[in-house]
C-alpha positions as MATLAB code, in Angstrom:
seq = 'XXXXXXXXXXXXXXXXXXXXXXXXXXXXXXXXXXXXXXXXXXXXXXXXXXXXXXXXXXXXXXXXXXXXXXXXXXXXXXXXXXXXXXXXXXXXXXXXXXXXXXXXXXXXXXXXXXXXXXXXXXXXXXXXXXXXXXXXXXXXXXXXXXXXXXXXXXXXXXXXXXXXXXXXXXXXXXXXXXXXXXXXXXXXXXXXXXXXXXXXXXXXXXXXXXXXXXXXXXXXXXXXXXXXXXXXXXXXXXXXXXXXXXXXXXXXXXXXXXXXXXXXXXXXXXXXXXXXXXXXXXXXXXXXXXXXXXXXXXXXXXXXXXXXXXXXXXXXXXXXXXXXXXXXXXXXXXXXXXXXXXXXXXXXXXXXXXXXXXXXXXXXXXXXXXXXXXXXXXXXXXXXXXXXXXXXXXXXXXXXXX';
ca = [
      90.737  -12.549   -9.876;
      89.089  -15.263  -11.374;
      88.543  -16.987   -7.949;
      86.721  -14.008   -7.169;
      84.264  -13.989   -9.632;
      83.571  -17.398   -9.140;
      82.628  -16.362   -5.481;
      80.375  -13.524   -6.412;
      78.399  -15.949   -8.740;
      78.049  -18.959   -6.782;
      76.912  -16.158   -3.650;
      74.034  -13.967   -5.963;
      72.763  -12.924   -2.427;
      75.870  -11.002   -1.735;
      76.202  -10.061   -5.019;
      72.925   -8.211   -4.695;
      73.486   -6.976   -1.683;
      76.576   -5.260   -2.809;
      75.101   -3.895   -5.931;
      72.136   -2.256   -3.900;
      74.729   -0.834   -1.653;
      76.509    0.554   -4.820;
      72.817    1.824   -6.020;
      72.884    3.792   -2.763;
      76.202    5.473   -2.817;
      75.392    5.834   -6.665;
      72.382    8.016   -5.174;
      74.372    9.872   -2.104;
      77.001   10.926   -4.899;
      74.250   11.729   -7.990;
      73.796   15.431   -6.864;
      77.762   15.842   -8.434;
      76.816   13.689  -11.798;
      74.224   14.991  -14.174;
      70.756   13.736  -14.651;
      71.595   11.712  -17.679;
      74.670    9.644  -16.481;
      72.829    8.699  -13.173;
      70.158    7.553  -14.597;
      72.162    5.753  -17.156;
      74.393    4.064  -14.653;
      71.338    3.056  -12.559;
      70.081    1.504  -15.879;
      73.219   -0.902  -15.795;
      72.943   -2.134  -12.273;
      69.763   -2.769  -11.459;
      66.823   -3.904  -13.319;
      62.884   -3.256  -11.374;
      59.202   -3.870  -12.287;
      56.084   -1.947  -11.513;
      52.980   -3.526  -10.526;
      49.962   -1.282   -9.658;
      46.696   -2.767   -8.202;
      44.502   -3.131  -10.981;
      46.614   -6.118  -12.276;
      46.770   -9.431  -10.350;
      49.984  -10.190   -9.602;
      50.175   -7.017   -7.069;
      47.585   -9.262   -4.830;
      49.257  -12.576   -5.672;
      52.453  -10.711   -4.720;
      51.155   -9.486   -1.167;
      50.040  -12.860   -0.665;
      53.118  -15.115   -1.634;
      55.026  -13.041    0.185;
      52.996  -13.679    3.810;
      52.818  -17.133    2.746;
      56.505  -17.411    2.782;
      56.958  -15.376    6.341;
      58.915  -12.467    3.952;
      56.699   -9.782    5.731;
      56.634  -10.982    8.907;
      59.769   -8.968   10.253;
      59.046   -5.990    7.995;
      58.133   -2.775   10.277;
      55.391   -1.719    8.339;
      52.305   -3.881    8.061;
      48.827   -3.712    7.159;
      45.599   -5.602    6.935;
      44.436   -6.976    3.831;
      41.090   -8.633    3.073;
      41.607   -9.606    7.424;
      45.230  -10.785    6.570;
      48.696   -8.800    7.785;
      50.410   -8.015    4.821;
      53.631   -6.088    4.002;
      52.332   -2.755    4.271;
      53.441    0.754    1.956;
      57.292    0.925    2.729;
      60.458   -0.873    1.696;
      61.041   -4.842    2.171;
      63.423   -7.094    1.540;
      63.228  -10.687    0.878;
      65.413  -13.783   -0.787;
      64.400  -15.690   -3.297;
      66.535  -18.429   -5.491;
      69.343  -16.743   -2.941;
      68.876  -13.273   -4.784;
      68.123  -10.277   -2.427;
      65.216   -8.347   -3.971;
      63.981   -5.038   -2.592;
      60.062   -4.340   -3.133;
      58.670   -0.808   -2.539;
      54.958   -0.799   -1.877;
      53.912    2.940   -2.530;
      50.065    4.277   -2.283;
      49.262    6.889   -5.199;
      48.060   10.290   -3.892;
      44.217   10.706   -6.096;
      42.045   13.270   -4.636;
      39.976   12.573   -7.723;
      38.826    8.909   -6.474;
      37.733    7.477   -3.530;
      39.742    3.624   -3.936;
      43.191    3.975   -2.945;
      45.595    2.899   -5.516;
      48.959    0.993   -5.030;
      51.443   -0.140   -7.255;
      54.394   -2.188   -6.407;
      57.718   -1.987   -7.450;
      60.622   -4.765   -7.295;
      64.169   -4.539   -8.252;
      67.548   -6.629   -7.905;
      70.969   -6.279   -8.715;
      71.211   -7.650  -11.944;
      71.552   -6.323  -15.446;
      69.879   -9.330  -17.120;
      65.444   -9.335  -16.974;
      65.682  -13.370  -15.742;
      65.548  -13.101  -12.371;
      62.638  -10.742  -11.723;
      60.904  -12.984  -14.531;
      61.384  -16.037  -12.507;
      60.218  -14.885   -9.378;
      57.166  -13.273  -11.370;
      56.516  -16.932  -12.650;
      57.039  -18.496   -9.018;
      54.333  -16.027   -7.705;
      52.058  -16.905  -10.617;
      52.274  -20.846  -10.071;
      51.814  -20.185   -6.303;
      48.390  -21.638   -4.879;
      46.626  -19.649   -2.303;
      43.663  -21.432   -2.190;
      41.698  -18.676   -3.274;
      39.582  -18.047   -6.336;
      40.096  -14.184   -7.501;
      36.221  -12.500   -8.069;
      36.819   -8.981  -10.701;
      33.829   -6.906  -11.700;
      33.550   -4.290  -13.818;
      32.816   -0.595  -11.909;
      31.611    1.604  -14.562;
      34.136    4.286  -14.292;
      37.142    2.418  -13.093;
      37.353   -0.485  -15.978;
      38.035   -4.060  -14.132;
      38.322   -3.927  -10.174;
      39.409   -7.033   -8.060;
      36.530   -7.068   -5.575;
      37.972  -10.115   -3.500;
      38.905  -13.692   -3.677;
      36.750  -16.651   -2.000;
      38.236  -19.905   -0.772;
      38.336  -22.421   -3.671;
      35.372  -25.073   -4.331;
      36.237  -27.564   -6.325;
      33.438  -29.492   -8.672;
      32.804  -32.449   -5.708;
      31.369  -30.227   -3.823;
      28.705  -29.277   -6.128;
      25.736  -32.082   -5.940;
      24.414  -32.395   -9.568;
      24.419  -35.680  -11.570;
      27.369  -37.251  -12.001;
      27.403  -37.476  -15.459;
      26.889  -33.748  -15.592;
      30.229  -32.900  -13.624;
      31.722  -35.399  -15.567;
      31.054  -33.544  -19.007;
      32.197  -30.228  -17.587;
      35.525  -31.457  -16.163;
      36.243  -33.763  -19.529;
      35.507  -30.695  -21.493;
      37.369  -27.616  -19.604;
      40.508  -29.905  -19.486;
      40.149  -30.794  -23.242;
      39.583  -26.712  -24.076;
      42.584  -25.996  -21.793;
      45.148  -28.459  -23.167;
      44.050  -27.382  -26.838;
      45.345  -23.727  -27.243;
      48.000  -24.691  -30.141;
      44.918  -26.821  -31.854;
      42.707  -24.040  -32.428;
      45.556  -21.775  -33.570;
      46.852  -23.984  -35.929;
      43.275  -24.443  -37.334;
      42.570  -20.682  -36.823;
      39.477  -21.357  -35.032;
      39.352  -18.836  -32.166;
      40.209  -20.017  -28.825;
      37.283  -19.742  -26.487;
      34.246  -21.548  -25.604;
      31.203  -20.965  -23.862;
      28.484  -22.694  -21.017;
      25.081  -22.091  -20.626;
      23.098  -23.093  -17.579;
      19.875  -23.118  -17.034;
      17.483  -24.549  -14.776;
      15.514  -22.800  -11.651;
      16.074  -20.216   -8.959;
      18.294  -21.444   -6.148;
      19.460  -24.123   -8.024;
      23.162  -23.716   -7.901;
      24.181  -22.279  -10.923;
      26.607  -19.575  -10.007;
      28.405  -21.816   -7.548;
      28.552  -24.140  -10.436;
      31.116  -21.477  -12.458;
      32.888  -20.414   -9.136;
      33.624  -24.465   -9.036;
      34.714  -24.565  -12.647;
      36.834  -21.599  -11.661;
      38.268  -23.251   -7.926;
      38.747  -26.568  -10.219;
      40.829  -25.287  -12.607;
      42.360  -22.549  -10.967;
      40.834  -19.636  -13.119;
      40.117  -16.243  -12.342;
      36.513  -15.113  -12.476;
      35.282  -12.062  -14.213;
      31.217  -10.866  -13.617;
      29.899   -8.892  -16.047;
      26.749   -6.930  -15.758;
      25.181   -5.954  -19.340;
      23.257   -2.998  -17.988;
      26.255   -0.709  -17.305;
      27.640   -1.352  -21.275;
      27.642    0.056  -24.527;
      28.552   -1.603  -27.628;
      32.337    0.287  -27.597;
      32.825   -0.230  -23.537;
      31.541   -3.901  -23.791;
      34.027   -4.829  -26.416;
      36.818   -2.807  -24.421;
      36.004   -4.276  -21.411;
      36.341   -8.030  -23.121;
      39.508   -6.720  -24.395;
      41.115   -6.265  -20.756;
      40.245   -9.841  -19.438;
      43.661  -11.547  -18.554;
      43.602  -14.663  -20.732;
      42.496  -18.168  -19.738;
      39.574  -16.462  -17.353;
      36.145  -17.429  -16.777;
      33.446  -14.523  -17.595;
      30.071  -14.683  -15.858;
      26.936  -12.923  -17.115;
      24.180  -13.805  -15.058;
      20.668  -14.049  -15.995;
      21.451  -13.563  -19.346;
      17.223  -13.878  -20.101;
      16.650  -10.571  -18.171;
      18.844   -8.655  -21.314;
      17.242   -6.352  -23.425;
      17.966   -3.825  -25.811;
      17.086   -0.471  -25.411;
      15.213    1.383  -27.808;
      15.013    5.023  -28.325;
      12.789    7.149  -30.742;
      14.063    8.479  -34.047;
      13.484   12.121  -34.005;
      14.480   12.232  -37.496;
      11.394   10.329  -38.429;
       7.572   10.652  -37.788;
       8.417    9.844  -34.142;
       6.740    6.446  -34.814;
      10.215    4.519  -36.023;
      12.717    3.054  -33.126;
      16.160    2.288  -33.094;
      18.503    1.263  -30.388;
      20.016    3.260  -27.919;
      23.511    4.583  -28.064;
      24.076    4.748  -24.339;
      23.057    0.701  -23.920;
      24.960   -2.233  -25.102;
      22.590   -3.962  -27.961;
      22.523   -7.712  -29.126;
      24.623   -6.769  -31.971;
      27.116   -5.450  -29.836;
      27.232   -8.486  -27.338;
      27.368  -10.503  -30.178;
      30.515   -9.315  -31.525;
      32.063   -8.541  -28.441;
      31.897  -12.089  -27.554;
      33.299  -12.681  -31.497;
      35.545  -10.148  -31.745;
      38.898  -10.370  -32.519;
      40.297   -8.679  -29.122;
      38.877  -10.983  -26.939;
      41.547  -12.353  -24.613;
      42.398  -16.437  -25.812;
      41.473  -19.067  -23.476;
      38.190  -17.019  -22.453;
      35.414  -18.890  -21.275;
      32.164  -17.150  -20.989;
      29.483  -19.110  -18.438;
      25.450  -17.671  -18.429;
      23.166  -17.967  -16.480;
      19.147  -18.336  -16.764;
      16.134  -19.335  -15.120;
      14.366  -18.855  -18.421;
      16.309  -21.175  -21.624;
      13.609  -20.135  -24.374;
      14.000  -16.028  -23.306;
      17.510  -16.175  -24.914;
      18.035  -14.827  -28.716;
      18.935  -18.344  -30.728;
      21.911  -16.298  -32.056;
      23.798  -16.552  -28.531;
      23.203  -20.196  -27.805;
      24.588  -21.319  -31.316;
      27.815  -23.439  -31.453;
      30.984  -21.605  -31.037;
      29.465  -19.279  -28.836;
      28.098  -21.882  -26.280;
      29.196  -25.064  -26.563;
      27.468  -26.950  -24.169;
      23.596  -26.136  -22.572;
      23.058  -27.631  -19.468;
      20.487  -28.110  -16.852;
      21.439  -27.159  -13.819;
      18.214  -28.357  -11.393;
      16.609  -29.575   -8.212;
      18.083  -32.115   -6.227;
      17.640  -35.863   -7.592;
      17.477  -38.656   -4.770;
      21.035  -39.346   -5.722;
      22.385  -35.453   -5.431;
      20.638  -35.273   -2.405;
      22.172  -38.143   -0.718;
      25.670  -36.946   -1.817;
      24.570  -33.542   -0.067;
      23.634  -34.833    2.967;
      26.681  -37.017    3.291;
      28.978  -33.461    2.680;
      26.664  -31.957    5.069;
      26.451  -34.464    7.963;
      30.200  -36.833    7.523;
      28.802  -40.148    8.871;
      25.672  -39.929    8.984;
      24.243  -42.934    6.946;
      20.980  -41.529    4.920;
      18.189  -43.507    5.285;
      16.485  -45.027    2.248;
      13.784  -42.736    2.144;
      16.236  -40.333   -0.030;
      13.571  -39.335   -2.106;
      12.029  -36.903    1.061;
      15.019  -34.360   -1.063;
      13.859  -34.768   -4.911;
      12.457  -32.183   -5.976;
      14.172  -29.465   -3.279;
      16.666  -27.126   -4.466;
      19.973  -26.667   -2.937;
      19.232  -23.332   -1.640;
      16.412  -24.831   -0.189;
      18.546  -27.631    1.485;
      21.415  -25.854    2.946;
      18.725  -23.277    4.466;
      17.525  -26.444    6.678;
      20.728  -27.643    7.276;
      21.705  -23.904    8.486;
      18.547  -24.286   10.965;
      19.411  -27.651   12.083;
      23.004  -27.742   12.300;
      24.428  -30.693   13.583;
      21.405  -32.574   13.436;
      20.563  -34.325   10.333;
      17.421  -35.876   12.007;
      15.931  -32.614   12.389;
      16.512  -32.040    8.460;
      14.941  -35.438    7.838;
      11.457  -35.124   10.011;
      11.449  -31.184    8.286;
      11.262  -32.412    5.485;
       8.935  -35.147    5.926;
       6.656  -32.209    7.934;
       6.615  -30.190    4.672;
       5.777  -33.316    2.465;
       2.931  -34.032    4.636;
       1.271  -30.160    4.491;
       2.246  -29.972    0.402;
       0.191  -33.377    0.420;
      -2.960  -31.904    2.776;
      -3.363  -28.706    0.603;
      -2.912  -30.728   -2.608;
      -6.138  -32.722   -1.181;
      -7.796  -29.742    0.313;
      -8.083  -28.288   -3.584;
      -9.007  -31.285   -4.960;
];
């Protein structure tokens, strides 16, 4: 007997296999045993998680799964984001040498128009540790992928997609610059137990600033790619003071949240009827600076947040935002420099050796840049003498007004 249960542990594939099959007669036979002992005996042989949509691991789920070829024999497919995935239906798949069964089920809503999902895994086993482990191996797994969540008014957070990753070298601003950000996101993320023990709350904050086209939002989607964070965009506009703070509440810790042109956010004021009509007072129905303020500050804001704005206009922002332990670090995102621009040419063109006259790109933004480079692909000549063209009329009209 012994001999036997050695077997059935050193073979957990089998043993799973055998206690689904037992699940299944346990089902065939339920209609003689009453509601109450089924379900109890189900309790002791198998042990499942649901995962709807709205969290993250249902997509990092889908996609470790294709990754591994698990849903490539599966009958029922279905494309997601232009990849075949496992599609709604039952699958099986191996993992640690465990058979696990995951249902993929679509909820029936007339009331909204997004289709919702929600996953379900189970396994023979009465203990929690092997769906946790799997849960864990599916966290760590690297997709190469950033994941990009908004907020939809009605429907709290919604995972809009995920981009392929950028890392920080691809961005082209000073050196020293991308040198500050990466020393200071890995000190932040390696200090979680520091601020604890010193009860200083565990968050910290960017602001960049600098002119249009300049590269400031694919600055934070690098921070994100970099250190393989998800990122959250907020838009102030569709808040109040109560949804703001809820929505904060819901980010899954050790995220990146983006509010873009943070200079463009103003309270709104409404007219006190219960006055001479000539007193204001903010708005209920729009999020106010007090309310961003302690949103940000609040004590349900997920740990490890990092919050990242955006402005073309520094001196536009309230004082009270920028101060330290809000933002922790201001910096000016710009034009290209003669160095940036040479790195950027170099990522553009591999090979091509940039002639001295670098300084034909200070000055140009990197919107500006890649547009060229989009006109003259695979000719870095053309990008040169386009630039030299537009140097020469910039210099005529600067004479023609003098």
């Amino acid at each position: 007997m012994d001999s036997i249960s050695r077997y059935f542990q050193d073979n957990p594939a089998l043993t799973s296999v055998l206690g689904l099959w037992s699940a299944a007669l346990l089902t065939i036979v339920s209609k003689e045993i009453p509601d109450s002992i089924y379900r109890w005996i189900k309790r002791q042989i198998i042990v499942q998680i649901q995962i709807p949509c709205t969290e993250d691991d249902f997509f990092r789920i889908v996609n470790w799964l294709e990754s591994k070829g698990y849903s490539t024999g599966t009958r029922a497919i279905r494309i997601t984001r232009s990849k075949v995935t496992a599609g709604v239906g039952i699958h099986y798949f191996i993992h640690e040498g465990r058979l696990f069964v995951m249902t993929r089920r679509k909820e029936d809503n007339k009331l909204s128009y997004r289709i919702r999902e929600e996953i379900e895994i189970q396994t023979y086993r009465r203990s929690q540790a092997p769906l946790r482990r799997l849960i864990e191996a599916i966290r760590h797994f690297e997709n190469g992928e950033t994941t990009i969540i908004s907020h939809w008014i009605s429907e709290a957070w919604v995972r809009l997609n995920a981009q392929p990753i950028r890392r920080l070298n691809t961005v082209f601003i000073p050196d020293e610059n991308k040198q500050l950000i990466h020393d200071s996101m890995k000190r932040f993320l390696e200090a979680r137990s520091w601020y604890l023990m010193h009860g200083i709350p565990y968050r910290t904050g960017y602001c960049f600033y600098g002119p249009p086209g300049t590269g400031k939002t694919t600055l934070a989607r690098a921070i994100c790619g970099e250190f393989n964070l998800r990122l959250y965009i907020l838009n102030l506009s569709s808040f109040t003071d109560a949804t703001f703070s809820e929505a904060l509440a819901n980010v899954e810790p050790g995220s990146v949240v983006l509010i873009e042109d943070i200079d463009c956010f103003h309270e709104s004021w409404v007219r006190d009827s219960a006055n001479s009509g000539q007193i204001y007072k903010p708005s209920k129905d729009s999020l106010t600076l007090s309310g961003l303020l302690n949103g940000i500050d609040g004590a349900t804001c997920s740990d490890g947040t990092v919050f990242i704005y955006t402005t073309n206009r520094l001196e536009m922002i309230d004082p009270a935002l920028l101060r330290p332990g809000r933002v922790d670090h201001v910096l000016y995102v710009g034009a290209h420099t003669p160095e940036t621009f040479a790195q950027a040419m170099a990522a553009y063109y591999p090979g091509f050796a940039v002639p001295e006259e670098v300084a034909l790109g200070a000055g140009l933004t990197p919107a500006q840049l890649q547009q060229q480079v989009m006109v003259h692909r695979g000719d870095p000549q053309a990008v040169l003498q386009a630039l030299r063209n537009a140097r020469e009329t910039r210099a005529k009209s600067s004479d023609f007004w003098h």
